[in-house]
N, CA, C and O of each residue as an XYZ file, in Angstrom:
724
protein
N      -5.295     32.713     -5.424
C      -4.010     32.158     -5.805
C      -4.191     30.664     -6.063
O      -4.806     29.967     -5.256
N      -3.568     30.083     -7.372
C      -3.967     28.595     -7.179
C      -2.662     27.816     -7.002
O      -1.598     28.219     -7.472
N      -2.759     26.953     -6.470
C      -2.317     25.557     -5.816
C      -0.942     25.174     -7.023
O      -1.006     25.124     -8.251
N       0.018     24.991     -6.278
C       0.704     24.527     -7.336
C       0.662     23.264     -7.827
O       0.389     22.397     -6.997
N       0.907     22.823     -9.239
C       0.970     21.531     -9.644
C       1.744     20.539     -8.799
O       2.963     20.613     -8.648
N       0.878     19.489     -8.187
C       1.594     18.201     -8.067
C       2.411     17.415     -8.603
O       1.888     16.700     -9.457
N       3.496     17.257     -8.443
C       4.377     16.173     -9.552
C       4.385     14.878     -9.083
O       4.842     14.529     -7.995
N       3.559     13.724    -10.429
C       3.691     12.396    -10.048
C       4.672     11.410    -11.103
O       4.630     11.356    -12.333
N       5.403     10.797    -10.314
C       6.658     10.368    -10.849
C       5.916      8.931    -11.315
O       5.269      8.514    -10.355
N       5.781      7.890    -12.676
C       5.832      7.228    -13.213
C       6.851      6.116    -13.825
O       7.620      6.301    -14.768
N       6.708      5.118    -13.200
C       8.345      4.216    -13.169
C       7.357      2.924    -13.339
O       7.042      2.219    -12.380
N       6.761      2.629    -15.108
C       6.161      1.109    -15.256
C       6.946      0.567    -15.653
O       8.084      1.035    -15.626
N       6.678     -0.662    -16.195
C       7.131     -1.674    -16.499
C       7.858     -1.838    -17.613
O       8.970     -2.352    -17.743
N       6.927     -1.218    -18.642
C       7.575     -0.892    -20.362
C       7.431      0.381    -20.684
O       6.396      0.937    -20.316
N       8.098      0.885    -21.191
C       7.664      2.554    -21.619
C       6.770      2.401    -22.711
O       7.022      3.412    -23.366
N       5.942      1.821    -23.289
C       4.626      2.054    -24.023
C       3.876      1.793    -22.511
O       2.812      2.260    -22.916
N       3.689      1.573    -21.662
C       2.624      1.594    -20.390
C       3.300      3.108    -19.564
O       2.735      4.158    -19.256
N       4.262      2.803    -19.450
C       4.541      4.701    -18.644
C       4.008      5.765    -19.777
O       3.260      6.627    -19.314
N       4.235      5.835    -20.992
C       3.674      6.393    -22.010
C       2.145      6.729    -22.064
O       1.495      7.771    -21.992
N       1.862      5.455    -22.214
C       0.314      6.160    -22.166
C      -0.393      6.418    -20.459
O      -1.415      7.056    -20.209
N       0.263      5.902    -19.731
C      -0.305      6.198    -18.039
C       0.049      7.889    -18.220
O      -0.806      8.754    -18.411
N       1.508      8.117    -18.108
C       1.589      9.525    -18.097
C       0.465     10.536    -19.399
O      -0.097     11.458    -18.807
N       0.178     10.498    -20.613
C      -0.912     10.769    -21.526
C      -1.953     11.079    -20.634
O      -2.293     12.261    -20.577
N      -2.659     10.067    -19.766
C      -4.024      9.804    -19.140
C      -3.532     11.036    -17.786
O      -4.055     12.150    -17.817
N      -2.453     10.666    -16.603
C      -2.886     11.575    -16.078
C      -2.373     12.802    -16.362
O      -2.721     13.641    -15.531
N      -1.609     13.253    -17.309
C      -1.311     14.938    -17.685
C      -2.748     15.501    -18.580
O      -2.690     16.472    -19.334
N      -3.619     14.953    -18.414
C      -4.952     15.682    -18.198
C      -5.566     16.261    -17.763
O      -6.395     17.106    -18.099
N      -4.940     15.538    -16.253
C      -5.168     17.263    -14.969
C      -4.391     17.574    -15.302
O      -3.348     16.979    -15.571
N      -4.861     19.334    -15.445
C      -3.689     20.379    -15.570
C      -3.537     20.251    -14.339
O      -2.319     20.422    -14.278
N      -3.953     20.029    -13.018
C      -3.173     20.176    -11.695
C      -1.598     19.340    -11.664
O      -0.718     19.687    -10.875
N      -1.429     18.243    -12.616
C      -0.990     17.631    -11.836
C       0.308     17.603    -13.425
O      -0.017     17.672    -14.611
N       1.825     17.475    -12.817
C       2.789     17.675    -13.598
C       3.330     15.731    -13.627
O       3.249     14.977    -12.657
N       3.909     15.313    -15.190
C       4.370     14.212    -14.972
C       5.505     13.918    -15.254
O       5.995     14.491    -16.227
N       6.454     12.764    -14.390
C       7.498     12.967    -14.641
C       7.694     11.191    -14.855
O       7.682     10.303    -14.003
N       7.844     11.127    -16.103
C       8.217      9.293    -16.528
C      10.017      9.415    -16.112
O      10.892     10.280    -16.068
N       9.882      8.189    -15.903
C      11.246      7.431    -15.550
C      11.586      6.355    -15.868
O      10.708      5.496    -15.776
N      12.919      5.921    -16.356
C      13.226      5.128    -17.414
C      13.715      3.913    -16.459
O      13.382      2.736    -16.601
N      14.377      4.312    -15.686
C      14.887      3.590    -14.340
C      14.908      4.294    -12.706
O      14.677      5.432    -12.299
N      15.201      3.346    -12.200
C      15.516      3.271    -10.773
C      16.211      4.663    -10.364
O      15.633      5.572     -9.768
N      17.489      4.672    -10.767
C      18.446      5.097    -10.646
C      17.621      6.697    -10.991
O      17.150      7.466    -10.153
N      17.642      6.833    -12.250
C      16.787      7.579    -12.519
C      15.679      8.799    -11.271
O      15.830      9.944    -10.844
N      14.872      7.971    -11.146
C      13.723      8.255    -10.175
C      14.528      8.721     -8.774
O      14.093      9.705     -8.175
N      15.450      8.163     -8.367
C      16.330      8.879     -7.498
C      17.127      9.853     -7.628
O      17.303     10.455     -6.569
N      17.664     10.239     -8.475
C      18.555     11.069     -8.540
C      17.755     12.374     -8.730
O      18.065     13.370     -8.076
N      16.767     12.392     -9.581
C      15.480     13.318     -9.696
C      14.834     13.582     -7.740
O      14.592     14.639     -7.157
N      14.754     12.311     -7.292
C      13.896     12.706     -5.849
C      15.473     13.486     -4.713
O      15.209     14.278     -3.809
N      16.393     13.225     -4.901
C      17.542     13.601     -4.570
C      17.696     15.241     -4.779
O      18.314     15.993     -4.025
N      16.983     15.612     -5.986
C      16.669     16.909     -6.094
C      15.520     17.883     -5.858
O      15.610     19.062     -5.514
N      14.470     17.199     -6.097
C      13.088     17.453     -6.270
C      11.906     17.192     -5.260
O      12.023     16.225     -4.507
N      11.280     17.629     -5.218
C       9.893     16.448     -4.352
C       8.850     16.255     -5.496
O       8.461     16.949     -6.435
N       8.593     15.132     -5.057
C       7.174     14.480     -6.219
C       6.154     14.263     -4.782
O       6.432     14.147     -3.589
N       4.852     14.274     -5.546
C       4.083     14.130     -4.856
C       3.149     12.985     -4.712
O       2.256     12.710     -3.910
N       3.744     12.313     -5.943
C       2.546     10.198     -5.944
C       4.162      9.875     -6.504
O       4.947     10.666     -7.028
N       4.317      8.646     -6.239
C       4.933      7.698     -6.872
C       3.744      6.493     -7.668
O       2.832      5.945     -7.048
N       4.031      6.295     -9.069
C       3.334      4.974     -9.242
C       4.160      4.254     -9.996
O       4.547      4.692    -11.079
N       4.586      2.916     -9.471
C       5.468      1.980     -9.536
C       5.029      0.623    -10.094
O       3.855      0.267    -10.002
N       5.998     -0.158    -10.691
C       5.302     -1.573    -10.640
C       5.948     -2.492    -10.703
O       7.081     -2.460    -11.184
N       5.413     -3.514    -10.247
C       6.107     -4.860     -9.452
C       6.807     -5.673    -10.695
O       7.833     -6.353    -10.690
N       5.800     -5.337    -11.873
C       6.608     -6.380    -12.995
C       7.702     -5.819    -13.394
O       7.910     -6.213    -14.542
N       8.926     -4.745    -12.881
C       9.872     -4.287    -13.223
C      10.716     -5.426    -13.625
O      10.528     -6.511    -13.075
N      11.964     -5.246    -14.862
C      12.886     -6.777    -14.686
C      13.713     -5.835    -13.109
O      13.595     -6.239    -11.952
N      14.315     -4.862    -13.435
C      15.962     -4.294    -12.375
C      15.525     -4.882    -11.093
O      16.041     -5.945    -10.748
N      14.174     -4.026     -9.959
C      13.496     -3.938     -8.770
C      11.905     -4.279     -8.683
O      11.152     -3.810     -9.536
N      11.504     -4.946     -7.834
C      10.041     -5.149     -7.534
C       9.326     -3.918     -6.895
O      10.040     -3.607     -5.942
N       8.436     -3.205     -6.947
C       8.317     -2.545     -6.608
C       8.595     -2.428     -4.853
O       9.615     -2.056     -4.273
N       7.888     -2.679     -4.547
C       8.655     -2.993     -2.673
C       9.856     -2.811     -2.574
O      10.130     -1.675     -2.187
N      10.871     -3.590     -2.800
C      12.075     -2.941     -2.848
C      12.175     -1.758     -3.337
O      12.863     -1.008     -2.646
N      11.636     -1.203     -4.504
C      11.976      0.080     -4.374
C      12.022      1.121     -3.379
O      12.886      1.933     -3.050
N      10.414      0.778     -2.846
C       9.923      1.823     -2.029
C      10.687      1.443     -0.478
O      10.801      2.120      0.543
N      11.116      0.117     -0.802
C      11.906      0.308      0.864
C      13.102      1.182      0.653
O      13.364      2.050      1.486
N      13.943      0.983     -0.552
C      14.987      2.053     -0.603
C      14.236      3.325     -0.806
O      14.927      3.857     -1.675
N      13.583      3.876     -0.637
C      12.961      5.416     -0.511
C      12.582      5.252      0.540
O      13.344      6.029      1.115
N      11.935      4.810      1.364
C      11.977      4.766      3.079
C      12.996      5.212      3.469
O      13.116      6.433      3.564
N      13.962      4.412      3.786
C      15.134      4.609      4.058
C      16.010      5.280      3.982
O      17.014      5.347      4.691
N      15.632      5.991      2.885
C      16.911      6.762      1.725
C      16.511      8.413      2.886
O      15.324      8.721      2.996
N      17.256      9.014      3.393
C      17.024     10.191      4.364
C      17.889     11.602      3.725
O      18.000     12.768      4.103
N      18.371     10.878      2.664
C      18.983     12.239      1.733
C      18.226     12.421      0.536
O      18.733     12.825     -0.511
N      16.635     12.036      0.719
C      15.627     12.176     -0.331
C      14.508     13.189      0.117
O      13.995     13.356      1.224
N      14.252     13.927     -1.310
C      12.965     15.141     -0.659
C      11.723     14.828     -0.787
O      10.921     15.757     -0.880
N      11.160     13.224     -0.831
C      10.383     12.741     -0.832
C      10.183     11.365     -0.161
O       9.768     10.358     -0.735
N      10.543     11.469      1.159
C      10.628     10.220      1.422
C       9.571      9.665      1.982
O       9.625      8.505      2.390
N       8.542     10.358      2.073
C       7.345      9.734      2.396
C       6.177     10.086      1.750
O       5.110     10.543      2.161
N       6.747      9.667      0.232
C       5.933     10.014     -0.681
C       4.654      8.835     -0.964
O       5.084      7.704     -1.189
N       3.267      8.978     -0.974
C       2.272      8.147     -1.661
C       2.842      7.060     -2.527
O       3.625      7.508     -3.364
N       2.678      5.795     -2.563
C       2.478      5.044     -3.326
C       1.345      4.011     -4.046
O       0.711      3.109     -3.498
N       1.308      4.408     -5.329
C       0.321      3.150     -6.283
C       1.640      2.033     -6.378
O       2.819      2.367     -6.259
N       1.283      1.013     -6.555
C       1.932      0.130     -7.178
C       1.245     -0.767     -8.065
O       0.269     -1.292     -7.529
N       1.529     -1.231     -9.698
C       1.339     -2.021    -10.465
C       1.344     -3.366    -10.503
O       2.364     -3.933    -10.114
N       0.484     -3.966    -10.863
C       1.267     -5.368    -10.712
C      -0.312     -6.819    -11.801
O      -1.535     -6.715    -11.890
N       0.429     -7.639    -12.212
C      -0.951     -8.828    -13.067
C      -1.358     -9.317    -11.733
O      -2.463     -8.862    -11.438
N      -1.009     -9.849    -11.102
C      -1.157    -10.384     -9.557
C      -1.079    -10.517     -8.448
O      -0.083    -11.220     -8.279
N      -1.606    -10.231     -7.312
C      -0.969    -10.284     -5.894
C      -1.278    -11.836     -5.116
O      -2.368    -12.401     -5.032
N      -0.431    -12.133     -4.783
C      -0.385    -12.999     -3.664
C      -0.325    -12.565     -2.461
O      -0.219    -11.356     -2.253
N      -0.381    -13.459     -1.464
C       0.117    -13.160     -0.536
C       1.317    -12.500      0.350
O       1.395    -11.684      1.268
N       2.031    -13.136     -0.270
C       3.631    -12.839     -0.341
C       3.968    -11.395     -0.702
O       4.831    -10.744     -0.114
N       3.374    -11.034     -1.508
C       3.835     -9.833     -2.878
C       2.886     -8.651     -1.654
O       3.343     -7.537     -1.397
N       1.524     -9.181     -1.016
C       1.240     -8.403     -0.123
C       1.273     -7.920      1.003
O       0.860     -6.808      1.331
N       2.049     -9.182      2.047
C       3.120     -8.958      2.796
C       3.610     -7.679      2.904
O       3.385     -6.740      3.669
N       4.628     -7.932      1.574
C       5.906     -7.224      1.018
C       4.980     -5.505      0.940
O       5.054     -4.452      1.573
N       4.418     -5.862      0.155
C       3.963     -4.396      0.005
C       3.584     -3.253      1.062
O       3.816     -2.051      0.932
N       2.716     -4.126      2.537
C       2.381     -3.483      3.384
C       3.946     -3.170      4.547
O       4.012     -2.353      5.466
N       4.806     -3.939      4.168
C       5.782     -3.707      5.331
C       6.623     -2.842      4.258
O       7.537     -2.317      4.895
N       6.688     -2.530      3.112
C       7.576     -1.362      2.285
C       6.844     -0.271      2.206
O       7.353      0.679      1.611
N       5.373     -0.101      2.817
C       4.602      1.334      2.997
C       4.328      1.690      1.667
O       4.505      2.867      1.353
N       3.854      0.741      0.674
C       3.496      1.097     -0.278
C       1.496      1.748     -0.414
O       1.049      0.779     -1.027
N       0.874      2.229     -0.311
C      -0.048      2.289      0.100
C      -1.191      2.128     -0.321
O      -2.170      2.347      0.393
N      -1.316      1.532     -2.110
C      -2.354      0.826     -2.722
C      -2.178      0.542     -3.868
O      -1.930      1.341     -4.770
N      -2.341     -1.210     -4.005
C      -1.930     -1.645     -4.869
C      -3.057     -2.339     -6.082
O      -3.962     -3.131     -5.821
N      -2.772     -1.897     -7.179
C      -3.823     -1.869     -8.465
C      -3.535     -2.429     -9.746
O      -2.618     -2.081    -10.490
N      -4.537     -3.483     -9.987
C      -4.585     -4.838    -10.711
C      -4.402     -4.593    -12.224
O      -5.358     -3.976    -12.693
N      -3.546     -4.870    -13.019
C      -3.613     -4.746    -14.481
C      -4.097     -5.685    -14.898
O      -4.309     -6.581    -14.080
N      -4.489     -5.918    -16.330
C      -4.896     -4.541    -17.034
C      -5.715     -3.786    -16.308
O      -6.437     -4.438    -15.553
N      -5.865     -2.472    -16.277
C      -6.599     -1.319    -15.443
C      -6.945     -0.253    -16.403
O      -6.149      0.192    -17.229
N      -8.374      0.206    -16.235
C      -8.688      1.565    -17.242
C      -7.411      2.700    -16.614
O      -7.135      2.823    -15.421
N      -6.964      3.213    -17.392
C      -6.137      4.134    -17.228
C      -6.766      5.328    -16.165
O      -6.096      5.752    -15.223
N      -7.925      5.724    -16.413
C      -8.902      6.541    -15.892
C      -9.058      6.123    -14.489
O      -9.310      6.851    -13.529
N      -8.860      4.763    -14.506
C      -9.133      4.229    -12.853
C      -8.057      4.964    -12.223
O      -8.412      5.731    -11.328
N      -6.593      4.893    -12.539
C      -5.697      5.085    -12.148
C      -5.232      6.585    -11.983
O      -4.528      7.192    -11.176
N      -6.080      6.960    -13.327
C      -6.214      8.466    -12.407
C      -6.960      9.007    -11.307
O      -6.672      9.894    -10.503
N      -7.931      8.322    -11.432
C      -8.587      8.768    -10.279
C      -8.211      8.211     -8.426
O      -8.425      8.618     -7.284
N      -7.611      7.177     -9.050
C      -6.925      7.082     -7.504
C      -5.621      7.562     -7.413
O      -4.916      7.281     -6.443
N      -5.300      8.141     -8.176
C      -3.877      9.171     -7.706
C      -4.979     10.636     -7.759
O      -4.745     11.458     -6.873
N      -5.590     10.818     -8.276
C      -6.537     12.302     -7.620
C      -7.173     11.684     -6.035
O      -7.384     12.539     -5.175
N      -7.312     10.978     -5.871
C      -8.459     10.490     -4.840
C      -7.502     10.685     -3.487
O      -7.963     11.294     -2.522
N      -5.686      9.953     -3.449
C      -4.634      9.730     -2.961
C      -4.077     11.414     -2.503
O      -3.847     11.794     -1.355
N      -3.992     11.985     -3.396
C      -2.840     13.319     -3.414
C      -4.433     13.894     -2.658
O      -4.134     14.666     -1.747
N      -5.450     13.795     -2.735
C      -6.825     14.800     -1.929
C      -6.485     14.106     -0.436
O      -6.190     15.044      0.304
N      -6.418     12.974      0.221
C      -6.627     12.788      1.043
C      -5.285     12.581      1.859
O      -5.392     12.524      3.084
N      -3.923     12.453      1.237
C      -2.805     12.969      2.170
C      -1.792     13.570      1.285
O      -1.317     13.406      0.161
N      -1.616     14.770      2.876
C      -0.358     15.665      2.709
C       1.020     14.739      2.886
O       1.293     14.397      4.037
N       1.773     14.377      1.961
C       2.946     14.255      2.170
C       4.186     15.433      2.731
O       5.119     14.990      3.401
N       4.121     16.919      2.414
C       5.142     17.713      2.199
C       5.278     17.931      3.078
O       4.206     17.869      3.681
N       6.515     18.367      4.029
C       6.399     18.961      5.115
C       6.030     17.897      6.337
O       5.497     18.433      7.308
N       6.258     16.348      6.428
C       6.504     15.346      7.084
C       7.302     15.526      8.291
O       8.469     15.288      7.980
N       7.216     15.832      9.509
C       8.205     15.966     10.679
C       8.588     14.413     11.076
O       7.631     13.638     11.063
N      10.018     13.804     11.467
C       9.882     12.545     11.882
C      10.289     11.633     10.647
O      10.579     10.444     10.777
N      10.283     12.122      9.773
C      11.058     11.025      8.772
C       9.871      9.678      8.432
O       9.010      9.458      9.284
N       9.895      9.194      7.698
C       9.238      7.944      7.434
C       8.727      6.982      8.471
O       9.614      6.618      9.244
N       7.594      6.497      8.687
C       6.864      6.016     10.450
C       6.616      4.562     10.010
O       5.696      3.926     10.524
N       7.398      4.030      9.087
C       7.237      2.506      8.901
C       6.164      1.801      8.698
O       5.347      2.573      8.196
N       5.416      0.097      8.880
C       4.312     -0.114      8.577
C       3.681     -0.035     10.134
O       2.505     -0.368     10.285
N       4.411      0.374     11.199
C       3.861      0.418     12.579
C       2.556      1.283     12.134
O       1.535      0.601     12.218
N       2.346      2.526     11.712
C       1.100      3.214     11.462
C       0.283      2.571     10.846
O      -0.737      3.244     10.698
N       0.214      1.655     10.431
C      -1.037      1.128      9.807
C      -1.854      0.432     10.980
O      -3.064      0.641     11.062
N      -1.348     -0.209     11.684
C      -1.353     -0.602     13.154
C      -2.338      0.016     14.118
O      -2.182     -0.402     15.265
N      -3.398      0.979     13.954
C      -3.894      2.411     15.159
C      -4.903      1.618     15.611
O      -5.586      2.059     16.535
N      -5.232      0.159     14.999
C      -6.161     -0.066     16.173
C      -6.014     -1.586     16.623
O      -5.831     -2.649     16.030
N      -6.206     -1.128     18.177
C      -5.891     -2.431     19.079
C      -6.614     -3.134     19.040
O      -7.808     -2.847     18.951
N      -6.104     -4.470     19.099
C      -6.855     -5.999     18.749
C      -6.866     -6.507     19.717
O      -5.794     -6.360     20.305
N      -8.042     -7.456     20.584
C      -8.163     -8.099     21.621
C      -7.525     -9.400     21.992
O      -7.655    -10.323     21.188
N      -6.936     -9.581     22.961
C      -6.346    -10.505     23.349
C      -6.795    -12.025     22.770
O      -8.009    -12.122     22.953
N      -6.486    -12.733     22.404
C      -7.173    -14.091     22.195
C      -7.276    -14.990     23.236
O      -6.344    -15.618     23.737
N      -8.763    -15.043     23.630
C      -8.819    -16.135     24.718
C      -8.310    -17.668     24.659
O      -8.160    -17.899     23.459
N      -8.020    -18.667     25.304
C      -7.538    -19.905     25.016
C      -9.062    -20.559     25.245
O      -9.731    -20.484     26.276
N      -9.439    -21.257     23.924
C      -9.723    -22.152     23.653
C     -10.503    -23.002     24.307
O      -9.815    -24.023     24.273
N     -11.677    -23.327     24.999
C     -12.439    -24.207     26.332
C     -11.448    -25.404     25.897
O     -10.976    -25.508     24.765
N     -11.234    -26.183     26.834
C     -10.730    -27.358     27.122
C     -11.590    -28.675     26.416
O     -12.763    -28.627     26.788
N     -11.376    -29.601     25.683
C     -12.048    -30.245     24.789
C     -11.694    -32.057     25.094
O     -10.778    -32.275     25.887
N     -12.138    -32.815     24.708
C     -12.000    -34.418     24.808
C     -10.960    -34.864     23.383
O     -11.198    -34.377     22.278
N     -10.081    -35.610     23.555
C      -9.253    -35.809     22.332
C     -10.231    -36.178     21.021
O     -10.139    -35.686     19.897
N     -10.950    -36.929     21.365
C     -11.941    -37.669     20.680
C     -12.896    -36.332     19.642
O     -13.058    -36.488     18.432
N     -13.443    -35.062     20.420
C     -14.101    -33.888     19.999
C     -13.642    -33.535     18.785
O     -12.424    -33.640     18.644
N     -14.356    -33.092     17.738
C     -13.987    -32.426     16.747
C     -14.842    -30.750     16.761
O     -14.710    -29.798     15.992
N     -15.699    -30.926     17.949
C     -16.570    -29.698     17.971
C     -16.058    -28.803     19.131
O     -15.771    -29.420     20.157
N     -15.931    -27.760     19.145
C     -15.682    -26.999     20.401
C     -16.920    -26.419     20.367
O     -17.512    -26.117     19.331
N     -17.431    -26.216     21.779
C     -18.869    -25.733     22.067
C     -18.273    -24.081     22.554
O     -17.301    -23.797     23.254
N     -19.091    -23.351     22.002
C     -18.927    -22.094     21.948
C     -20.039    -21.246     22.585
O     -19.996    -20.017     22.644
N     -21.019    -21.994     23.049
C     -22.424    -21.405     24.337
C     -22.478    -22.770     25.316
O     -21.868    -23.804     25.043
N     -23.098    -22.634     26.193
C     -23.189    -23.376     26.736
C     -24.372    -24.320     26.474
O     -25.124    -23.600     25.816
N     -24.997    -25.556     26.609
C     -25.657    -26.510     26.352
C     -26.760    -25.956     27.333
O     -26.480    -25.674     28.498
N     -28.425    -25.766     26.646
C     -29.004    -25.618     27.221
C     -29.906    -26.803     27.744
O     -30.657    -26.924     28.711
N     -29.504    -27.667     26.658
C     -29.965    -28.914     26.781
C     -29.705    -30.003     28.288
O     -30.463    -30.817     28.817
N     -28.235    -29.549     28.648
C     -28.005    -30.455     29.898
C     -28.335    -29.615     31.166
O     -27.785    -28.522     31.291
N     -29.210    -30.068     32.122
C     -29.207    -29.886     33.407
C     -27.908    -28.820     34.036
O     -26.707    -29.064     34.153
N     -28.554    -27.784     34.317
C     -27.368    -27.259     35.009
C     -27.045    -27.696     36.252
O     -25.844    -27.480     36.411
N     -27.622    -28.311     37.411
C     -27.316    -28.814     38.297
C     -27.363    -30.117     38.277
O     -28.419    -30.585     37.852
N     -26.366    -31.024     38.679
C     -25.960    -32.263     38.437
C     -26.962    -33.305     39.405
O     -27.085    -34.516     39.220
N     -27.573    -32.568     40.381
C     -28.597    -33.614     40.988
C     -29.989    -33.704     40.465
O     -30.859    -34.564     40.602
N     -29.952    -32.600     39.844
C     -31.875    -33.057     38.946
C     -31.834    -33.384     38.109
O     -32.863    -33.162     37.471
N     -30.860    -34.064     37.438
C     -31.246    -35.096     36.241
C     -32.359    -36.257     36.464
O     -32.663    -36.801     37.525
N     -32.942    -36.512     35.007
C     -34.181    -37.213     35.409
C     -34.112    -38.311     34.798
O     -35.010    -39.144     34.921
């Protein structure tokens, strides 16, 4: 029995770029595409449907991508709410990456981009997580979080004057203060 088609929902920037992105990945026959003209759009479809990738992008004029995907977090009358995300974008900053990791967007990819790249990390994405069937609703950017970081020690105590903090100890000075020579 084979696998049913994946549906990945497409929401770029200009529809000559959703155009030819969707072209590139309706190549897998696995995988079904669904372009979107807007926002509004893409919801009212996930309101009905489940998709299985979202790929989004930040140079939208309406929403940045992040905002989008925080309103799909959130959104709990959606059949995809913890759906995969690509997101688009000419540049990331800091800021823009922030944003991205606290809206659970989950990898974000540099234009211009071979189209082919982009398929292959939405094949690479939909192989390595199950979205469907999510118990618990959307788990925020706390999951990215699984591994514990060590306390930060304070600092050895230093001379105002120091610009060096010594980080071993000096093998050079006498450890006992009476055999200096």
């Amino acid at each position: 029995m084979t696998e049913p088609a994946k549906v990945v929902a497409i929401l770029a920037a200009t529809p000559a770029l959703s155009s030819l992105l969707a072209m590139v990945v309706a190549v897998d026959s696995r995988l079904k595409v669904r372009v979107f003209e807007s926002e509004v759009e893409l919801l009212a479809y996930m309101a009905l449907a489940p998709i299985h990738m979202l790929v989004c992008d930040f140079d939208r004029q309406e929403y940045p991508a992040y905002e989008l995907v925080e309103g799909i977090r959130l959104n709990g009358s959606l059949e995809s709410q913890d759906v995969p995300v690509i997101a688009l974008t000419r540049v990331i900053t800091p800021p823009m990456r922030h944003q991205a990791i606290s809206a659970g967007i989950d990898e974000v990819v540099i234009k211009p981009m071979s189209p082919r790249h982009l398929l292959q990390r939405i094949q690479a994405r939909l192989r390595t997580r199950s979205v469907v069937g999510v118990l618990g609703g959307y788990r925020g950017p706390e999951r990215r979080n699984r591994l514990t970081m060590p306390v930060p020690q304070p600092l050895p105590t230093r001379r105002v004057a120091d610009n060096v903090v010594p980080l071993f100890p000096d093998k050079r000075r006498p450890q006992h203060p009476g055999l200096e020579h």
